[in-house]
C-alpha positions as CSV (number, residue, x, y, z in Angstrom):
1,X,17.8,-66.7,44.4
2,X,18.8,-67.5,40.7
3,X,23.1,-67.3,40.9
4,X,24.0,-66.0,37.3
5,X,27.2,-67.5,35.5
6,X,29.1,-64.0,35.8
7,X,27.8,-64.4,39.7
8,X,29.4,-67.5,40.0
9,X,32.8,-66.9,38.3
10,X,33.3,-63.6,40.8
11,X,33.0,-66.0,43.8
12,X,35.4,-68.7,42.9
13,X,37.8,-65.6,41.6
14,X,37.5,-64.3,44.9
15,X,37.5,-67.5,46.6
16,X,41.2,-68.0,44.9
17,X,42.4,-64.9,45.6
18,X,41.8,-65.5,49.5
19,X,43.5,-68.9,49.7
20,X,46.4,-68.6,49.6
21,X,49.0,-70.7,51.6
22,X,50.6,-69.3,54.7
23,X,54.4,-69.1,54.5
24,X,54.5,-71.9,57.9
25,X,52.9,-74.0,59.1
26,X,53.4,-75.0,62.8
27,X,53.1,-77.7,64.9
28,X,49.5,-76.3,66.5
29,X,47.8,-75.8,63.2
30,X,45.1,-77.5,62.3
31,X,45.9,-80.3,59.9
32,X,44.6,-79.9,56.0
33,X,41.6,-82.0,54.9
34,X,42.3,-84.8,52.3
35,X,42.8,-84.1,49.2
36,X,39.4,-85.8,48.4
37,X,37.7,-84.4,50.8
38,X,38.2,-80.5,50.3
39,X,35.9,-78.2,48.1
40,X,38.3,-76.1,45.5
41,X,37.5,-72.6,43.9
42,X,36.2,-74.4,40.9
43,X,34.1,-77.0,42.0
44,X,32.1,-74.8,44.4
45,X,31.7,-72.8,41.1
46,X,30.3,-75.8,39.3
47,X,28.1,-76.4,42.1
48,X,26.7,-72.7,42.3
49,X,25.8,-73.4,38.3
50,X,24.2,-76.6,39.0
51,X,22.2,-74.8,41.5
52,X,21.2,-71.9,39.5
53,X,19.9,-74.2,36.6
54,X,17.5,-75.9,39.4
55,X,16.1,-72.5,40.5
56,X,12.9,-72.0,38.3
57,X,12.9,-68.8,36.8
58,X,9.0,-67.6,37.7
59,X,7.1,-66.7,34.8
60,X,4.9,-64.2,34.5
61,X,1.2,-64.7,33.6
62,X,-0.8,-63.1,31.5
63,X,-4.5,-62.8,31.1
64,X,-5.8,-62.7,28.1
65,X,-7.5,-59.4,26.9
66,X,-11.0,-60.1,26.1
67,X,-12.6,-57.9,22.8
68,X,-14.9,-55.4,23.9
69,X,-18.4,-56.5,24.4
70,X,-20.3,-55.1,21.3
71,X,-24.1,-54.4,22.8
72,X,-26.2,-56.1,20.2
73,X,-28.5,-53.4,18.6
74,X,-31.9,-52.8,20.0
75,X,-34.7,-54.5,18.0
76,X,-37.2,-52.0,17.6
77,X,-40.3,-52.6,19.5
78,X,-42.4,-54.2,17.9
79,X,-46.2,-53.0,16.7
80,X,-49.4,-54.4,16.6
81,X,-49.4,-57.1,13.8
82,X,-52.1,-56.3,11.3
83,X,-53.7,-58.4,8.4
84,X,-54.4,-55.9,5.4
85,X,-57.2,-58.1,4.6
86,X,-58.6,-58.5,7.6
87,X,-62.3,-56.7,7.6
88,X,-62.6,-53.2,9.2
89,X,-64.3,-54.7,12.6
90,X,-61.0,-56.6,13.1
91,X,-59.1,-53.6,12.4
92,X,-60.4,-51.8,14.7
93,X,-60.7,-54.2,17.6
94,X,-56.6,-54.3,17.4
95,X,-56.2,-50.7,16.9
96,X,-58.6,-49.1,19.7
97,X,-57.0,-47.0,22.3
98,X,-57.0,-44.0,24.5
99,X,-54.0,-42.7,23.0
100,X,-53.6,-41.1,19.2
101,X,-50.1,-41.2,19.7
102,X,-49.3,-37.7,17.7
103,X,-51.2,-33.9,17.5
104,X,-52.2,-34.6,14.4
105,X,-53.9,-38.0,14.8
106,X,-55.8,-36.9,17.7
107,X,-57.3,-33.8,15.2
108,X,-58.1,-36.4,13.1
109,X,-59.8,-38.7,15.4
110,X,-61.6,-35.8,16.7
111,X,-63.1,-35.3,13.8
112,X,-64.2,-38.8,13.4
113,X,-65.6,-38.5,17.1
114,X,-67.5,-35.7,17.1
115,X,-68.7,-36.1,13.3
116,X,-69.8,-39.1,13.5
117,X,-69.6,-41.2,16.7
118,X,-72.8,-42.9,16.4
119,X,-72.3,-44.1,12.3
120,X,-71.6,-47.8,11.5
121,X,-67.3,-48.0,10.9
122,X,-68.0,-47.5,7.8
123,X,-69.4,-44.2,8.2
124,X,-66.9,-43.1,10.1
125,X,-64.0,-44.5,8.2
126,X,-66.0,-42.3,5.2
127,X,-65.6,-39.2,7.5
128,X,-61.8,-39.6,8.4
129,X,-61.2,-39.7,4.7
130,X,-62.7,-36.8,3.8
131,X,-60.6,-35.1,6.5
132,X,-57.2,-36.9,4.8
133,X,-58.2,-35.8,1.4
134,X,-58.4,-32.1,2.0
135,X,-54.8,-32.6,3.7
136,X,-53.4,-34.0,0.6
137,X,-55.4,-32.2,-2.1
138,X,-54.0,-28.8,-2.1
139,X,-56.7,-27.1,-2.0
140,X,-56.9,-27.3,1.9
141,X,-54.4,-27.0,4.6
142,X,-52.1,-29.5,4.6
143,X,-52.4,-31.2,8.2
144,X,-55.2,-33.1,9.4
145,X,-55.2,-30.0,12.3
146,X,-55.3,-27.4,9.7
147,X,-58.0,-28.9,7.9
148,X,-60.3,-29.6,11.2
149,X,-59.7,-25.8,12.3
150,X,-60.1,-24.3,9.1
151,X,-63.0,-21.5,9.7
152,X,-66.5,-22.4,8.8
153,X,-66.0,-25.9,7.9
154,X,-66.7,-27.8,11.2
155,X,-69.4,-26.8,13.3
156,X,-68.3,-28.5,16.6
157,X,-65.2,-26.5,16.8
158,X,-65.4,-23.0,18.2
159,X,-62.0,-20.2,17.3
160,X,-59.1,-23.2,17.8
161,X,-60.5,-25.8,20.1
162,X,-63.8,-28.2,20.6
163,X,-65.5,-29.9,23.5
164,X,-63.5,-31.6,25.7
165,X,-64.0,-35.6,24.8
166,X,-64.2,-38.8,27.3
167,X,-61.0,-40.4,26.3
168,X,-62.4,-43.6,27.9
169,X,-65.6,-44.2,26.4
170,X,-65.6,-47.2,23.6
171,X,-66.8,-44.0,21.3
172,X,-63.2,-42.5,21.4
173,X,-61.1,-45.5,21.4
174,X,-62.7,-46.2,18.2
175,X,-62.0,-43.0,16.7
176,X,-58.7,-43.0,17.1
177,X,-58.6,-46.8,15.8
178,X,-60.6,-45.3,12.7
179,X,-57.6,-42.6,12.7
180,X,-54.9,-45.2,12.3
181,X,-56.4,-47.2,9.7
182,X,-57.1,-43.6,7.5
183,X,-53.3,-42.6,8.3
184,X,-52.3,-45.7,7.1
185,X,-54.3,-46.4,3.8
186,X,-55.3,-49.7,5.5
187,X,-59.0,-49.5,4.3
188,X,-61.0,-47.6,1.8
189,X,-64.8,-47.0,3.2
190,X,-66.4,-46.4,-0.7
191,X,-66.1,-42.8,-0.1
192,X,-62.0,-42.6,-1.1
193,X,-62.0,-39.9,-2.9
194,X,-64.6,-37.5,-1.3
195,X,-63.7,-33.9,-0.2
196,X,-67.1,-33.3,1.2
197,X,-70.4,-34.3,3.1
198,X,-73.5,-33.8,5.1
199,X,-76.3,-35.5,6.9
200,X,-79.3,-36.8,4.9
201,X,-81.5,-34.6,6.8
202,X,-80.3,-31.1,5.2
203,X,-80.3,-30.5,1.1
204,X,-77.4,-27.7,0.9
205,X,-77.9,-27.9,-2.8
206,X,-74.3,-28.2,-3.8
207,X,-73.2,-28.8,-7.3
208,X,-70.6,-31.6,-6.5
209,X,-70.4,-34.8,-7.6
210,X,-72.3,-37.3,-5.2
211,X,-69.7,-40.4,-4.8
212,X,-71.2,-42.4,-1.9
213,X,-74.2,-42.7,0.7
214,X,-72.8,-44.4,3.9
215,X,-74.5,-44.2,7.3
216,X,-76.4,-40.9,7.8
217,X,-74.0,-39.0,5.6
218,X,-74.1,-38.2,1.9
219,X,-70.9,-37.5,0.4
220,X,-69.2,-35.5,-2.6
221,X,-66.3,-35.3,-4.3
């Protein structure tokens, strides 16, 4: 218990107030202590301060408030790494997969498949162009599955779909690594800038400009 000053002053006031002398003393009462021996008003006052200052006043702790936690920002996963240089076999060996990952590449790689599954990379890297360059030449529709289901241009697809395709045969997972090197720009097959093409076995006659021969495929600009 911590005895404050103003406690201590109210005690010995009312100490002194209640000690006063009686008016007789008789022969049966008790006899006073000695002088050096009794405790006064004021020294019981001084001891009641020399008390209080020994009581330790507890202190309160505080824990520290720690900053928020700031979540460190997710590093975006990560893709393949790919070497621009590298040749278009490595490419492809670190692009193959079952899965286009959008609509429009899987049109693409479709088209790749079902034009020319059985050409050298080359070939087939020649045939994904074409399909990319009517996107962008404005002279065609302007997505990959526009162009692919543009009447009359493709004769594997029928009204708004094709065949269905084994999306775990080596053929496919090479199309759609063809695909992802087109979309990117990562190679150019000779054919860059061709809008056009058939196989060597039919002469349509056309009067286009012949930019490249690659595979089974002639192609025109």
């Amino acid at each position: 218990m911590v005895v404050s000053l103003r406690s201590a002053l109210l005690v010995c006031a009312a100490m002194s107030a209640g000690s006063v002398a009686p008016a007789q003393v008789g022969p049966d009462t008790d006899a006073l202590l000695p002088a050096q021996t009794a405790v006064t008003s004021t020294d019981l006052a001084k001891q009641l301060l020399r008390e209080s200052d020994q009581v330790a006043v507890p202190t309160v702790a505080t824990t520290p408030v720690a900053e928020p936690a700031v979540a460190e920002p997710a590093a975006e996963e990560a893709g393949p790494s790919l070497d621009a240089k590298a040749d278009l076999s490595t490419l492809v060996s670190q692009l193959r997969g079952t899965e286009p990952g959008s609509r429009q590449l899987e049109c693409l790689a479709a088209g790749i498949y079902f034009e020319s599954k059985g050409e050298p990379l080359a070939g087939q890297l020649a045939v994904g162009e074409v399909i990319a360059n009517r996107a962008g030449s404005g002279r065609f529709p302007s997505s990959y599955c526009g162009v692919l289901l543009q009447r009359g241009q493709f004769s594997f697809v029928r009204g708004n779909s094709w065949p269905s395709i084994s999306k775990g045969s080596a053929a496919w997972k090479t199309a759609v690594a063809i695909a992802k090197i087109v979309d990117r720009d990562l190679k150019d097959s000779g054919a860059a800038t061709a809008l056009f093409f058939h196989a060597k076995r039919v002469t349509p006659g056309w009067r286009k400009k012949r930019v490249a021969s690659i595979g089974n495929h002639v192609f025109y600009r």
